[in-house]
N, C-alpha and C positions, 0 to 999 in steps of 0.2 A: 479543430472543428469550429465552425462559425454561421451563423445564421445570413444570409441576403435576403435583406426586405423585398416583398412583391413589386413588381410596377404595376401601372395602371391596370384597376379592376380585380383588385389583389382585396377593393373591400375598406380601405383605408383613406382612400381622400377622403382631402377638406378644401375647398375653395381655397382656393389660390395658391396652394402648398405643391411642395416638388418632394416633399418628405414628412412623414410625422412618425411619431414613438410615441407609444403612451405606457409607463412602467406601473404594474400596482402591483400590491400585496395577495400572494396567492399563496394558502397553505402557509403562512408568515416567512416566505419569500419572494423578494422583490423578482418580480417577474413582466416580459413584454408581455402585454396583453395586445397590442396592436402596435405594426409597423408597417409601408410603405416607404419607395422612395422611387421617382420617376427619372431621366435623363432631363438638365444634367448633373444632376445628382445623386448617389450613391451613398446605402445605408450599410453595415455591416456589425454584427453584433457575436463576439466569439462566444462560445458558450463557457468556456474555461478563459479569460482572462488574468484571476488574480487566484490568489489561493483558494482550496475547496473551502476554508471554514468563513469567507467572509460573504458577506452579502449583498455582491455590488452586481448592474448592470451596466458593463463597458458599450459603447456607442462609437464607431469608428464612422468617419465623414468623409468622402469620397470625393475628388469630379471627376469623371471620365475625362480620359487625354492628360491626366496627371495635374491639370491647373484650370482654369476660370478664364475660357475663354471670352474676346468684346462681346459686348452685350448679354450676356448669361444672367440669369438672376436666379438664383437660389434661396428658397422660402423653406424654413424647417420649423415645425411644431415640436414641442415635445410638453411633454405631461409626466412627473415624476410624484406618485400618488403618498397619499402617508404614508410617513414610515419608508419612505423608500431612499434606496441610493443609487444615486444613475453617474458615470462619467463619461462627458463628451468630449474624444478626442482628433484626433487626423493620426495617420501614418506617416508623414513626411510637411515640410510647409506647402503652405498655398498660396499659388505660381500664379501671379493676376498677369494675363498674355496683355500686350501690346495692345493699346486700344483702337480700333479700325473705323473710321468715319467718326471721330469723337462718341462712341458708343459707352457706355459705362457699364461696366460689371458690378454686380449686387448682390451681396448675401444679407438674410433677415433671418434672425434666430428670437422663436417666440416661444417663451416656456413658464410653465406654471409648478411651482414647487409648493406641496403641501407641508402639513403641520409633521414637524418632526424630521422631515427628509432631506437630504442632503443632495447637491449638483455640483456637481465641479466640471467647471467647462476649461479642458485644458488643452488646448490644441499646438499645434509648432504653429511658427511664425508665418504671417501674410511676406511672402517677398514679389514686390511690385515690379514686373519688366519695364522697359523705358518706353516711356509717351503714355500707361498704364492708365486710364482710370476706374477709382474703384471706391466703393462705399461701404458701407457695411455699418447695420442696424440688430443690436439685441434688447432683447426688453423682457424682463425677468419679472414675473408676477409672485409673490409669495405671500407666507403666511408669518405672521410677527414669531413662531419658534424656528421655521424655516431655517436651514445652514447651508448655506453657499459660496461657490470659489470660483472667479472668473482669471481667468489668464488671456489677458487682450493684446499682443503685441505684433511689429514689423520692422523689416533688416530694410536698409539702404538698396537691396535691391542685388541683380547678378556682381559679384566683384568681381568674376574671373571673366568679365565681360566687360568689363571697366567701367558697370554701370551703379551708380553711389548718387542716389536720392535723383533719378532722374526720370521716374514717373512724372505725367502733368497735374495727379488728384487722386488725395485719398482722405475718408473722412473714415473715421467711426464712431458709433455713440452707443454709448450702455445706460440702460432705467435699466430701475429697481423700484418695483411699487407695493404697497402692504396696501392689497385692497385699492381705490383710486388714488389713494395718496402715493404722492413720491416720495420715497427715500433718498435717491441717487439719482442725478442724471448727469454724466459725464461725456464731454467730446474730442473728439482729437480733429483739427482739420491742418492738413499739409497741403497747399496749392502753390503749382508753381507761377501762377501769373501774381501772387505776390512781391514785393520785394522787402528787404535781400532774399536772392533764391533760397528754396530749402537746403539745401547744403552749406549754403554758406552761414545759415539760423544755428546749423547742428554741431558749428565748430569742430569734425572731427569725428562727431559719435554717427556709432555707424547701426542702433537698435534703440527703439524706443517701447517700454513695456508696460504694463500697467495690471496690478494683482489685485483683485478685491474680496476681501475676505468677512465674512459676517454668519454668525448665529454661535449659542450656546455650545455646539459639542465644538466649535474650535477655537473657542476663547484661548487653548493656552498655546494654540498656531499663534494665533495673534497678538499676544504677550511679547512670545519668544522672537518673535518678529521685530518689536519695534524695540524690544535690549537691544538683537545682533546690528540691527540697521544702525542705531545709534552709534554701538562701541564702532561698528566700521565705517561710520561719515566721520565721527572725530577726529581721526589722526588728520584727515584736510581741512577742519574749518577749526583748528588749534587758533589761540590769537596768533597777530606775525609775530612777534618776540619771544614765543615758544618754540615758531618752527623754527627762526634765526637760529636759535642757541644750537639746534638738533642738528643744524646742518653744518657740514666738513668745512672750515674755512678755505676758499680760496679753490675750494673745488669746482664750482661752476654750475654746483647744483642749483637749482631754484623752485618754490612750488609751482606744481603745473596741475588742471585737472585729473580728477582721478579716474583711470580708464575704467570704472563702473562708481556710476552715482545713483543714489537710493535716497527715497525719502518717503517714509511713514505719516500718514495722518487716519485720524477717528475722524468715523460721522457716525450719523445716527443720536439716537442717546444710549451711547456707548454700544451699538450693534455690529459692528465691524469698523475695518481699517484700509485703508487704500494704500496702497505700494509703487508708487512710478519710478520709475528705472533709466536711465540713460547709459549706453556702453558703446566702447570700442569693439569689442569682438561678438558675436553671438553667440559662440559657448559659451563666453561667459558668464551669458544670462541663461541657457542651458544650465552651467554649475549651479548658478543661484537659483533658479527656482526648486534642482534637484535635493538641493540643501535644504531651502526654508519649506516647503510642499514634503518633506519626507515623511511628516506624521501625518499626514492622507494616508498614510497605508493602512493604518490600522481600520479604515473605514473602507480600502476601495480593493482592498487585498496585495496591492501592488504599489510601489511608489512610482506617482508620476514621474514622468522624463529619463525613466532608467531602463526605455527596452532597447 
């Protein structure tokens, strides 16, 4: 069973939005108090997502026609009141179609996370069709105890279609602001009228990720996070005269990149940690997130990336 948000006249717009959610605390649980979403975008909200004892609001993200047609823009509010836990995900990735007349496709994600509540935006990957452009803007308002979890990433695009980083534009940028101040602003820009082509920048990796984790209830996510990442970048950035010795004489072996690179850093003063990723395969960043996100269950009833 699942709720579909109204469309137009449903009582819920806001200027300029194609969708909003607003979650509070009803009866001391986290409850939609108001939803909309218009074409073409698509709100879905199951009523049983994760187990009965936890106290989450799952958020599924739609576009009609399975992807992000040229020229689309897609505007989503959402509002996750104290105390509340909301997760925002998709069903499948999202399919940026071919761009028609240099038209650009746009998703903008604007949310406000109160004192105490938790957000975790976890969605499957952006995969960009060729000639594709596409941007995409989130901006995350909180509150200094606020706990938050972003999952930003995108694949090289169809392979079974021989097509590997051959969109013409793709940007994304994430804030993080406490009140006017910034905490975080981070960007990704891939254009292909720079040079070397993006393909050829990527050496090989065919997914580019980006996890940002921050607030008090998931300190020990983000502990356990920058051990594992650590004990598993070591074994490649050994001195050479370590890896020489390991390796078989005369075998032919030699180092080469490791088909998933990871690398941890803090910001804040000390409020979270950022996670960027490089990979050959896409499961693979599937595994990993399945692994390092698995103590989100305890908050969201369900562990992300394992339906």
């Amino acid at each position: 069973m699942f709720i579909t948000c109204g469309g137009e006249g449903s009582g819920g717009e806001r200027m300029g939005e194609t969708g909003f959610a607003a979650v509070e605390k009803i009866d001391g649980k986290s409850t939609v108090t108001r939803c909309f979403s218009k074409y073409p975008l698509k709100l879905i909200i199951p009523k049983k997502a994760g187990s009965s004892t936890s106290d989450a609001v799952w958020i599924f993200s739609l576009s009609y026609g399975g992807g992000i047609v040229s020229g689309d823009r897609l505007v989503l509010g959402l509002s996750v009141g104290d105390g509340c836990t909301v997760a925002l995900t998709t069903q499948a990735s999202t399919k940026v179609y071919k761009s028609v007349g240099s038209k650009c496709s746009e998703q903008i994600l604007e949310a406000k996370v109160g004192s105490n509540a938790l957000l975790a935006v976890i969605p499957d990957p952006v995969t960009c069709f060729s000639t594709a452009i596409y941007s995409q803007k989130q901006i995350f308002r909180v509150s200094s105890d606020s706990n938050l979890v972003i999952v930003d990433w995108i694949t090289s695009g169809r392979h079974e279609s021989g097509e590997k980083w051959d969109f013409d534009f793709y940007k994304s940028n994430n804030s993080i602001f406490i009140g006017n101040e910034p905490l975080l602003v981070d960007s990704v820009l891939l254009d292909q009228k720079s040079s070397p082509t993006v393909a050829e920048r990527m050496k090989g990796y065919q997914v580019v990720a980006m996890i940002i984790i921050m607030g008090t209830k998931l300190k020990h996510i983000q502990d356990q996070l920058q051990i594992e990442i650590q004990q598993m970048m070591e074994v490649y950035f050994r001195p050479t005269t370590v890896r020489k010795r390991e390796m078989i004489p005369d075998s032919g072996n030699h180092p080469s990149s490791p088909p998933i690179f990871a690398s941890c850093s803090a910001f804040g003063p000390k409020v979270g940690v950022v996670v960027r990723i490089l990979s050959t395969r896409t499961e693979a960043v599937y595994d990993f997130l399945r692994h390092h996100l698995r103590g989100l269950e305890q908050f969201l009833g369900a562990p992300p990336y394992c339906r």
